[in-house]
C-alpha positions in Angstrom: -12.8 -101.0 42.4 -12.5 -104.1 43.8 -9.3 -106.1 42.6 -11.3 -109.6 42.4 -13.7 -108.4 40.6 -12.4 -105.8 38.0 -10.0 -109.6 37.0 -13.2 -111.4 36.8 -14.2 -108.3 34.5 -10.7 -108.4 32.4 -11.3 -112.0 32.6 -15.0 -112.1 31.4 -15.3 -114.9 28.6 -11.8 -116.6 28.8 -13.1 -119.4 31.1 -14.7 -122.8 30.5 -17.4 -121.8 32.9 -19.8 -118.4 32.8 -19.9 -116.2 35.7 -23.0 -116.8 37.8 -25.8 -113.9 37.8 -24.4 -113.5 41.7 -21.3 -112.4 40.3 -22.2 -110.0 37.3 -24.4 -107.8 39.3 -21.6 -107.7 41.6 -19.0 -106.2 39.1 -22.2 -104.0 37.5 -23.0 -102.2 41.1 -19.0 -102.1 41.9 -18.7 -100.2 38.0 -21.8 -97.8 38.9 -20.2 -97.0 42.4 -16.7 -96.1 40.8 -18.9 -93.7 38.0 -20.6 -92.2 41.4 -17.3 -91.4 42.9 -16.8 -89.9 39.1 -19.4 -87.5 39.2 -19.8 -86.8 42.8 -23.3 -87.5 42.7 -25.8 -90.1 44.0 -28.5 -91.6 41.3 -31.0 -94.4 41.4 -30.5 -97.8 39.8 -32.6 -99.4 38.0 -33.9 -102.6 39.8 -34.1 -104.5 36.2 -30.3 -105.6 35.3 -30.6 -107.1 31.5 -27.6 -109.9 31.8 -27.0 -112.2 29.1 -24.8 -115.2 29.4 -26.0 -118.0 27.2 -23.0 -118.2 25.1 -19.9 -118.6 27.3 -17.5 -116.4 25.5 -20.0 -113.5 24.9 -21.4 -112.2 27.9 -23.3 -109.0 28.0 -25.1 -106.7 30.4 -27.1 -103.6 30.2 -28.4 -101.4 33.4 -30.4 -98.1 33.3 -30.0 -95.5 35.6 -31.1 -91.6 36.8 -30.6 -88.7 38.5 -32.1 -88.3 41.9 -34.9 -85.6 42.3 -33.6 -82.0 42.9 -34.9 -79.1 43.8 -36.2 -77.1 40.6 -34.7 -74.1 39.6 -34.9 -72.7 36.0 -31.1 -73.8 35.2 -31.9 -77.2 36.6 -30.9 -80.4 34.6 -31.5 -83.9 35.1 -30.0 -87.2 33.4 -30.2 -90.5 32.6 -27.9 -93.2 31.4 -27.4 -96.6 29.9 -24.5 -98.9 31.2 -23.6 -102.0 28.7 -20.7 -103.7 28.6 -19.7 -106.5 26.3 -16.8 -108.4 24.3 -15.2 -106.4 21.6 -11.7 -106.2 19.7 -9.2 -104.4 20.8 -6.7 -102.2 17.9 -4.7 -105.2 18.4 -7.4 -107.8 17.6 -7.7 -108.9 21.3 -11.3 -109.8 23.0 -11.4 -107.6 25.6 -14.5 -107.0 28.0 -15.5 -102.9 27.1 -17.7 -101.2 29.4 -19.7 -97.5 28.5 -22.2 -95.4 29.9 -24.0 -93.4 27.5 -25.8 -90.3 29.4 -28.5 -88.2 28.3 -29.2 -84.6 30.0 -32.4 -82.9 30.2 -34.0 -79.4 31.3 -35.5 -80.4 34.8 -38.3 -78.2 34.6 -40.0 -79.3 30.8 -37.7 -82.7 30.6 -36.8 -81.3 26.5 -33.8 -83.4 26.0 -30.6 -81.2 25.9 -28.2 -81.4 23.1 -25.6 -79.2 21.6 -26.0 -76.1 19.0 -23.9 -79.0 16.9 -26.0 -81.8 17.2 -23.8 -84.0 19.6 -26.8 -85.3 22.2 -24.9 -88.3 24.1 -21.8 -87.8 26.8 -20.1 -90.6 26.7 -18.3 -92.4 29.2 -15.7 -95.6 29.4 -14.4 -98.2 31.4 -10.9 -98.3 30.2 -7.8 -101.0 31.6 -5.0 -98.6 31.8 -1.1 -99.4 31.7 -1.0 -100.2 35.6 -3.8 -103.2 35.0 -6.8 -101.0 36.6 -9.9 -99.6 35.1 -10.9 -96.1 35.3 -13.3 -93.8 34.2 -12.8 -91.7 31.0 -15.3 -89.1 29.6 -15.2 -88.6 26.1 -17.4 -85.5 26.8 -20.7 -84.5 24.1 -20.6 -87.1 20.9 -22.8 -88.0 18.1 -25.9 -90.7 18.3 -24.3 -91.9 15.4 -27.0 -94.4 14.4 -29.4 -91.9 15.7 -31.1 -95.4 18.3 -30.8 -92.6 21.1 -33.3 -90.3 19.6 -36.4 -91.5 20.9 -35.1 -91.3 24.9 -37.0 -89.5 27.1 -37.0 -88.7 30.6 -39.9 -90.1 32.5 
């Protein structure tokens, strides 16, 4: 990732000033090209990037996006995925900036949303600052929805 902007991403709600809209969707397509590099795959973005910065110390964005078409097989999957990122505590009661991508898989063929035999139905995926003062990508492989607000996605 860019050094600039994963410290503007650190950095997000520290300053006096917000970041302009220029700048967001700059870190958000510089997060999604790291998470391609992850998975080795391309995927479409969604053109609609939901960016919230009325209150200068709480920015928050949220980006949709999908698997590209592939050719159908009967062991085919495809996904998609939501990517928010926000201010949260830290286990030391710092405000950090905390980026995840929550991905959901689906049978390519009748698009019945894949889950396991025990109920987790979300791979889930974070931005993490590491020791070294970089961010990479860690999967926390099949989880729980939780709160069950994942339920009701489909692929379309």
């Amino acid at each position: 990732m860019n050094s600039d902007l994963e410290q503007k991403l650190w950095n997000a709600g520290l300053g006096d000033e917000p970041y302009t809209q220029q700048i967001w969707y700059e870190i958000i397509d510089v997060l999604l090209d790291d998470f391609q590099k992850l998975i080795g795959q391309d995927f479409e973005r969604d053109s609609t990037i939901y960016l919230d910065t009325t209150m200068i110390n709480l920015p928050s964005f949220v980006r949709w996006i999908w698997s590209s078409e592939t050719k159908k097989s009967p062991l085919s999957t495809v996904w998609s995925a939501v990517m928010g990122g926000d201010i949260m505590s830290n286990e030391d009661g710092e405000d950090v900036f905390h980026v995840s991508l929550t991905l959901f898989m689906f049978d390519a063929n009748s698009k019945k949303r894949l889950h396991l035999k025990t109920g987790e139905s979300v791979l889930n995926f974070f931005f993490e600052k590491q020791s070294d003062g970089h961010g990479y990508w860690r999967s926390f492989g099949w989880c729980d929805d939780e709160w069950g607000e994942w339920e009701s996605v489909k692929y379309e």
